[in-house]
C-alpha positions as CSV (number, residue, x, y, z in Angstrom):
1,X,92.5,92.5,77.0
2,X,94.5,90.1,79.3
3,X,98.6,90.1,78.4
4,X,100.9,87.3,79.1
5,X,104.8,88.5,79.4
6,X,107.6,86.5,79.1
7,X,110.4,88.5,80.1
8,X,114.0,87.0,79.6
9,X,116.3,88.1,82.0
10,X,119.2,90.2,80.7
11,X,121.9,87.3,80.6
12,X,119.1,85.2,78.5
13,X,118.5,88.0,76.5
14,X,122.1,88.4,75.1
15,X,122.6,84.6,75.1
16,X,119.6,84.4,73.1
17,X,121.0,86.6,70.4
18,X,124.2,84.6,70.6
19,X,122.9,81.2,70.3
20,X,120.2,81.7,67.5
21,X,122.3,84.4,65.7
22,X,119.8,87.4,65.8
23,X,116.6,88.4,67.1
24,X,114.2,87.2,64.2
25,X,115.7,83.4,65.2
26,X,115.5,83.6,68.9
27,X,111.8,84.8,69.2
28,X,110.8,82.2,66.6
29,X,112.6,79.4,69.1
30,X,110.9,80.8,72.2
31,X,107.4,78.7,72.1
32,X,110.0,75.8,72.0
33,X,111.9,76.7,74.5
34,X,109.0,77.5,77.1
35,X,106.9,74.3,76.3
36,X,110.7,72.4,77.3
37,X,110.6,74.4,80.4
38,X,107.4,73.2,81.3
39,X,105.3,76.3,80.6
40,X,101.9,76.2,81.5
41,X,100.6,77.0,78.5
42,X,101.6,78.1,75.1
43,X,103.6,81.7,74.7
44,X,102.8,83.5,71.8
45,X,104.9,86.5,70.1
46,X,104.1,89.1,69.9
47,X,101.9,90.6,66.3
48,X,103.5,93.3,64.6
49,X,100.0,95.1,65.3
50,X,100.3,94.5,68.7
51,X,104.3,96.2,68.8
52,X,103.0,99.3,66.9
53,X,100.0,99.3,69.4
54,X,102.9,99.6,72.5
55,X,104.9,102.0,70.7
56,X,101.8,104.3,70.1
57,X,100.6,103.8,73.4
58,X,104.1,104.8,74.3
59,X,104.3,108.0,72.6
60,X,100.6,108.9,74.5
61,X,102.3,108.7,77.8
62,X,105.5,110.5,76.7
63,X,107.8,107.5,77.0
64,X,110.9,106.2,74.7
65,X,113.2,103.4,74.7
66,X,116.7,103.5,75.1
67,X,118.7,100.4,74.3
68,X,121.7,99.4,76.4
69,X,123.6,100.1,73.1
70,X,123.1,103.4,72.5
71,X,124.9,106.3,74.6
72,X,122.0,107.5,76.1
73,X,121.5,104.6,78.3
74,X,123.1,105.5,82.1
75,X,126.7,104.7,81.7
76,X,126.5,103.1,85.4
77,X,124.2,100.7,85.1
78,X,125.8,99.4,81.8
79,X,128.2,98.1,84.1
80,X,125.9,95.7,86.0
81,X,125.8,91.9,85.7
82,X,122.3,92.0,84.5
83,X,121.7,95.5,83.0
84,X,118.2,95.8,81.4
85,X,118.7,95.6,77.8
86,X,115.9,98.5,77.4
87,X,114.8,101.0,79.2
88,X,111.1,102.8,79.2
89,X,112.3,106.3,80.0
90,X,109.8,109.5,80.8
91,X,111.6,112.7,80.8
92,X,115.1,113.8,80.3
93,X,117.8,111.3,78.9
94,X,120.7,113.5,79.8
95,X,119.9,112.9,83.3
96,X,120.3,109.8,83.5
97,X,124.2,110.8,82.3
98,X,125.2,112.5,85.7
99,X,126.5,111.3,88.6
100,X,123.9,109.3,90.8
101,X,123.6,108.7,94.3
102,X,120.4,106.7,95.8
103,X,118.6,107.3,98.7
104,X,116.5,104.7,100.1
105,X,114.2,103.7,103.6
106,X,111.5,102.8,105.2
107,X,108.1,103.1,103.7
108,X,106.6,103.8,107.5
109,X,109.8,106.0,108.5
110,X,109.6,108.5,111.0
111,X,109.4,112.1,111.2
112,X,112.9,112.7,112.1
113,X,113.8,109.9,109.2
114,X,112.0,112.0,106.6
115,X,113.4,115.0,107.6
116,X,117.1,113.4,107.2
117,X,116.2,112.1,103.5
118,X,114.9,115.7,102.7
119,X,118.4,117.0,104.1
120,X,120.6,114.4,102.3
121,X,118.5,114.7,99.1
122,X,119.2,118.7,99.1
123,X,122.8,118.4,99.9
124,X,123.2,116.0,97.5
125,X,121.6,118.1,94.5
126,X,123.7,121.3,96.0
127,X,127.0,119.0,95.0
128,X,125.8,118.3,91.4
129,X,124.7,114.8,91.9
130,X,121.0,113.1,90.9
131,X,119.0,111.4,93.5
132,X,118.0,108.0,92.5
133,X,115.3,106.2,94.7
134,X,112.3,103.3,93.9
135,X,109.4,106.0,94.3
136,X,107.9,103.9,97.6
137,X,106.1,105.8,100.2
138,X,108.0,107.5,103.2
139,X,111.9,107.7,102.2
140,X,111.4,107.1,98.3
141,X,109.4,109.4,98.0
142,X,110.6,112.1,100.2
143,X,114.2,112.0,98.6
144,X,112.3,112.4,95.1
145,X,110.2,115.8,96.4
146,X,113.3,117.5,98.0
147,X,115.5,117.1,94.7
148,X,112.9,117.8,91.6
149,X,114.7,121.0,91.6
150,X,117.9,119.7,91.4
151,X,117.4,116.4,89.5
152,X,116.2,113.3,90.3
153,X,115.6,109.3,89.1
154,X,112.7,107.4,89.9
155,X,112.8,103.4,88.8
156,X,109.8,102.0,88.5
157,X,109.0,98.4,89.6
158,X,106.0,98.2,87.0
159,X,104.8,99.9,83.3
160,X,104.7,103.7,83.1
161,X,101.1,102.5,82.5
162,X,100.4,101.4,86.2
163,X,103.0,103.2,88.1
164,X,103.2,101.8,92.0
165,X,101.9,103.0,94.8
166,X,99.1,104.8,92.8
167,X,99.5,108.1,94.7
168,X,103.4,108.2,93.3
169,X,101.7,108.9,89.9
170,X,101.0,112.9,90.4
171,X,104.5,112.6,91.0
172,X,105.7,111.7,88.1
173,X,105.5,114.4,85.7
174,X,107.1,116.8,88.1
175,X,110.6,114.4,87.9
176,X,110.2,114.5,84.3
177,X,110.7,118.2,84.2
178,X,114.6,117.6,84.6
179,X,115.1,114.0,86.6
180,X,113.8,111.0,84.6
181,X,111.5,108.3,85.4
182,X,112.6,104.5,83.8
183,X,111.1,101.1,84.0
184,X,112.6,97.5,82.0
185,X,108.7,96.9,82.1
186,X,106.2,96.4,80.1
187,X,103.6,99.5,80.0
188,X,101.1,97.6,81.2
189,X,102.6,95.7,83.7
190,X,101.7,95.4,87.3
191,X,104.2,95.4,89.4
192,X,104.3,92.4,91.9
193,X,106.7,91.3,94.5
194,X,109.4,89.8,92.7
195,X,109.3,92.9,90.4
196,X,110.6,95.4,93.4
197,X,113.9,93.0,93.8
198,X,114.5,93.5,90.2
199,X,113.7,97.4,90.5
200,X,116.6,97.7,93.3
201,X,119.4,96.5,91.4
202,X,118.6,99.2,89.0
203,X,118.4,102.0,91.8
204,X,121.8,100.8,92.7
205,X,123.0,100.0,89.3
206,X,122.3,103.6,88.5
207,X,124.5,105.3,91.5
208,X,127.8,105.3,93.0
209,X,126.5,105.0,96.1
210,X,123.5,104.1,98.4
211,X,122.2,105.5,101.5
212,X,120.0,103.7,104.1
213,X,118.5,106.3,106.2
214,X,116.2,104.2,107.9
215,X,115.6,99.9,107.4
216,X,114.3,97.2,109.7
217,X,115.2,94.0,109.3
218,X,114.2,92.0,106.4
219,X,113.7,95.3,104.3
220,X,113.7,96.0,100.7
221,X,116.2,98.9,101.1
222,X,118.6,96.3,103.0
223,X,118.3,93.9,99.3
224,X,119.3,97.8,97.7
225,X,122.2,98.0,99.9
226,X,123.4,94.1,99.6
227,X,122.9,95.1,95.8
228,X,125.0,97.7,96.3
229,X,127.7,95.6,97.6
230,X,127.7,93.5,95.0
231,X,128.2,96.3,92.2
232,X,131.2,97.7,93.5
233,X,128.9,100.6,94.8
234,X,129.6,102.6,98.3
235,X,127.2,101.6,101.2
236,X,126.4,104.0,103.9
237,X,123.7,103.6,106.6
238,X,122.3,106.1,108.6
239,X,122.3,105.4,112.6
240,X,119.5,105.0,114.8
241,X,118.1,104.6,118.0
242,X,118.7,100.9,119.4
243,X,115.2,101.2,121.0
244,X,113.2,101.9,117.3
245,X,113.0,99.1,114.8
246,X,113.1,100.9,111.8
247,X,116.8,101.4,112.6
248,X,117.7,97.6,113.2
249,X,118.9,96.6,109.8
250,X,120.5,100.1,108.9
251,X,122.6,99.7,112.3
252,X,122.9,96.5,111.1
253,X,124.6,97.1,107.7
254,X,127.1,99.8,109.9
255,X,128.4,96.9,112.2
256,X,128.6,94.7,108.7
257,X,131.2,97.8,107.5
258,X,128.7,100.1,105.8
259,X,130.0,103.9,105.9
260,X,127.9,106.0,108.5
261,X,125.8,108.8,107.6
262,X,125.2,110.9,110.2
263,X,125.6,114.5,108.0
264,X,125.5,115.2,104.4
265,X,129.5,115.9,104.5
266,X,129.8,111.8,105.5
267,X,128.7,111.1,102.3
268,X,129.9,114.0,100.1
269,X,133.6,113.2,101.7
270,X,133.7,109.1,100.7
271,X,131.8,110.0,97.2
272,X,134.7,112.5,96.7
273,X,137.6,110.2,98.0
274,X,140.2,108.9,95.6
275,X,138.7,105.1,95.2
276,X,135.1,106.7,94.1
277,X,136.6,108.7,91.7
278,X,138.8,106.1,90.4
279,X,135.2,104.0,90.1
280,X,133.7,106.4,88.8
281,X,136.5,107.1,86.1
282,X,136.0,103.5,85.5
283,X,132.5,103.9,84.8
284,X,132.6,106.9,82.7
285,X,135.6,106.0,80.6
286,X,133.3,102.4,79.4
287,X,132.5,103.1,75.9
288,X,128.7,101.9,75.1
289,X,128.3,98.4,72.6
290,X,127.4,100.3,69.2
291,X,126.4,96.9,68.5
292,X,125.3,93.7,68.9
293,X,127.8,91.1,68.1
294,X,130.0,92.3,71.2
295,X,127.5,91.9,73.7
296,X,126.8,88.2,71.6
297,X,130.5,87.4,72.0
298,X,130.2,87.5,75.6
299,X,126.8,85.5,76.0
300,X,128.3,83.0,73.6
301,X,131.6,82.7,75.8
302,X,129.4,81.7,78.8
303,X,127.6,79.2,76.4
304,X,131.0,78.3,74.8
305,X,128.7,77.2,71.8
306,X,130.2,77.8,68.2
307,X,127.3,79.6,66.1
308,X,126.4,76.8,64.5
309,X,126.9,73.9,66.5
310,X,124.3,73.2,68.5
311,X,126.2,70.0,71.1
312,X,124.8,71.6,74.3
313,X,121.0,71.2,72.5
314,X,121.8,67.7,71.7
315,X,123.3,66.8,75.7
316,X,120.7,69.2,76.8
317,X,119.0,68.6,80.7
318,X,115.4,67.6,81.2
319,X,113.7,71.7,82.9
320,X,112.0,69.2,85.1
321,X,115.4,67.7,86.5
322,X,117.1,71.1,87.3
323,X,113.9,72.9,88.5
324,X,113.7,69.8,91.2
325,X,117.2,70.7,92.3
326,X,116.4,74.3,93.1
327,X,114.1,76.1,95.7
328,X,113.4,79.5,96.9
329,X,116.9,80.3,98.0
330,X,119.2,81.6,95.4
331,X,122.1,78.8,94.2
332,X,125.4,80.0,91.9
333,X,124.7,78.2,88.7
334,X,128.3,76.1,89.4
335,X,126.9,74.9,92.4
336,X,123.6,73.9,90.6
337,X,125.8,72.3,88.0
338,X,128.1,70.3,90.3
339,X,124.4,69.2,92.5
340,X,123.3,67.9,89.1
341,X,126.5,66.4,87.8
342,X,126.0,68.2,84.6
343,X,127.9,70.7,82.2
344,X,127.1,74.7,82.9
345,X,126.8,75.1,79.4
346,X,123.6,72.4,79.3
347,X,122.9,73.2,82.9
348,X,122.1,77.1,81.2
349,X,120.2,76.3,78.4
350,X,117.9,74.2,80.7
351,X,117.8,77.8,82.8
352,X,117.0,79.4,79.9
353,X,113.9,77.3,79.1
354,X,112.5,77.7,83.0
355,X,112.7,80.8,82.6
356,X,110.8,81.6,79.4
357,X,108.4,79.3,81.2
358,X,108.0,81.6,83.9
359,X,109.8,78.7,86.6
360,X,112.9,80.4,87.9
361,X,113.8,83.8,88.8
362,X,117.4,85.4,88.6
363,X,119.7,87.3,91.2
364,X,122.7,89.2,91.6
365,X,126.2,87.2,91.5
366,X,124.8,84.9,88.3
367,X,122.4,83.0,90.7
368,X,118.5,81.5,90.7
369,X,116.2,80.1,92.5
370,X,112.6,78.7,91.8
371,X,109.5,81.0,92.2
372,X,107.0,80.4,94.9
373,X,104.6,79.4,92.8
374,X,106.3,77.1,91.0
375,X,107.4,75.0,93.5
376,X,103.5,74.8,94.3
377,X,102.7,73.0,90.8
C-alpha cells in the first residue's frame, strides 16, 4: 500500500504543540493547514489502526522510540536547533549516552583513505569514544566495521524498513550488538536526496566532533562538517594529495580553519583540550524536557502568540506569496520577512503551511528554501 508522509520539521513540530495547545488539536488543524500551503492533494491522519500497525511492525524489526523528552535520547543532539523530536532506535540506548565523535568521507575513497578511517575509528574506540557515521559506502562504512567492537552509531537517512545503500543492511544487526542504529523516519520511508542533508546534522548533532578523512568538492561529508560548524562542534579534516580530487574539499575545510588530522593523537589532543571539555560539560550538564510545555514555551516565544489569541491567523500571508519569494538557496527567515515586508510571526505560520504541503525544506541557522520540485509546479 502506497504512504504519503508529512513530516513537520522539528521547529514546526514544537510550534505546533504551542499554537493549538496539544497534539490532539494540532493534527486535527493539519489538513487545513496543507490545503493553505497549496498541497497537492489532501493529507490524511493517520487511523489509530494504522499507528498500532507501525508500532507492531516496529517491534518485528527490533525498533523503539525515544522522544527528545525522555533521558534516553543522546544528550548532544538535544542541543541542536532542530533536534528530531523522535528517534527510531535499533539496539542499545545507553550508547547513544557516551561521548561521540563522527567520522565521515568519500563514498569512492581510496585505499590509503580507508585504511586512515579504520585507524582513526580504532583509536577513537581505544579512548572510550563511539563512532558516529551515515552508513554510506567507502568511509561510512569502514569507520562503522573497525569500531563494532568498541561501539558505534549509524544514522540512517531512511526507515529501519529500507535502510540505504541496501548492502549496509547485513550491517546493521552487528552495530546493534552494542552501537545503535537511529532514524527520525518513517519505517517505510525511502530515503531520497534531501533526506541525506537532514541525516548529517544528526551525525553531527550526535558528536563533539567531525572528521573528514577524505571529501571532494561539493560533498555530502563537506554539508557534515559545515553542520558541524554551525553546532558548536570541532571540525578536523584529514590532508591530501593536491594532485587527487577526493582530497580538494577536505584541504579545503583546513585552509577554511578546520583542525588537521594527520594521526589519531590530532584528534584525541583537541577533543581532550580545555574548550571541548568545557562543551562537553555544557552538553552533559543540560537536563532533558520531562515535558511538554517547556519545549511549547519556546515555540510559542518565536510565534509570540498568546494561547488563545489567534492575531497572526487573522494577518496571516497568502503560502503562494512567500513560496514566490524563495528558491532553492536557503534564506534566514528575517531576510524572507524583510523581502516580503511582513511580520516573522505571520511570515512562520505561512512556513508552516508550505511545509505540511510538502513546498519548503528547512536548514541549519533557522533557514528555507523551496524544493526542486516545487518550484517546477
Amino acid at each position: 500500500m502506497d504512504r504519503c508522509y508529512i513530516i513537520p520539521g522539528p521547529r514546526s513540530f514544537r510550534t505546533l504543540l504551542a499554537r493549538y495547545g496539544g497534539a490532539r488539536a494540532a493534527l486535527a488543524a493539519l489538513p487545513e493547514l496543507a490545503r493553505r500551503g497549496g498541497a497537492s492533494r489532501p493529507i490524511r491522519v493517520a487511523a489509530i489502526e494504522e499507528i498500532e500497525r507501525e508500532l507492531k511492525e516496529a517491534r518485528r524489526l527490533g525498533v523503539r522510540f525515544i522522544g527528545s523528552g525522555e533521558p534516553e535520547y543522546p544528550p548532544a543532539l538535544r542541543h541542536i536547533d532542530s533536534a528530531p523530536p523522535l528517534l527510531a532506535l535499533y539496539g542499545r540506548a545507553d550508547a547513544l549516552q557516551r561521548p561521540g565523535v563522527a567520522i565521515v568521507g568519500s563514498r569512492n575513497a581510496s585505499a590509503a583513505g580507508l585504511a586512515f578511517a579504520e585507524r582513526l575509528a580504532r583509536g577513537l574506540g581505544a579512548a572510550g569514544y563511539v563512532v558516529v557515521s551515515g552508513l554510506a559506502r567507502g568511509v561510512d562504512q569502514r569507520a562503522h566495521v573497525a569500531s563494532l567492537a568498541s561501539g558505534t552509531i549509524g544514522v540512517l537517512a531512511g526507515g529501519h524498513a529500507r535502510p540505504y545503500p541496501p548492502e549496509a543492511a547485513p550491517l546493521l544487526p552487528r552495530i546493534a550488538e552494542i552501537g545503535a542504529v537511529i532514524s527520525e523516519a518513517p519505517l517505510e520511508w525511502e530515503a531520497r536526496g534531501r533526506d541525506f542533508p537532514r541525516r548529517n546534522r544528526i551525525v553531527s548533532g550526535m558528536s563533539l566532533g567531525v572528521i573528514v578523512v577524505e571529501a571532494a568538492r561539493g560533498s555530502g561529508s563537506l554539508i557534515t562538517a559545515r553542520l558541524a560548524a554551525e553546532q558548536g562542534r570541532l571540525v578536523f579534516a584529514v590532508p591530501g594529495s593536491p594532485l587527487d580530487p577526493r582530497a580538494e574539499g577536505t584541504n579545503d575545510l583546513l585552509r577554511e580553519g578546520a583542525t588537521l588530522c594527520a594521526r589519531i593523537e590530532d584528534a584525541l589532543e583537541a577533543l581532550e583540550s580545555q574548550t571541548a571539555r568545557d562543551a562537553r560539560a555544557r552538553l552533559e550538564e543540560a537536563r532533558p524536557a520531562t515535558d511538554w510545555p517547556e519545549r511549547e514555551d519556546e515555540a510559542q516565544a518565536e510565534l509570540d502568540l498568546d494561547p488563545v489569541d489567534r492575531s497572526a491567523d487573522r494577518a496571516s500571508i497568502p503560502g503562494d506569496r512567500i513560496a514566490a519569494l524563495l528558491g532553492p538557496s536557503p534564506i534566514s527567515i528575517d531576510e524572507l520577512a524583510r523581502a516580503a515586508e511582513a511580520d516573522v510571526r505571520a511570515v512562520r505560520v505561512a512556513l508552516i503551511e508550505l511545509e505540511l504541503a510538502g513546498r519548503i525544506e528547512r536548514s541549519g541557522g533557522d533557514r528555507v528554501a523551496l524544493l526542486a520540485r516545487a518550484e517546477n509546479n
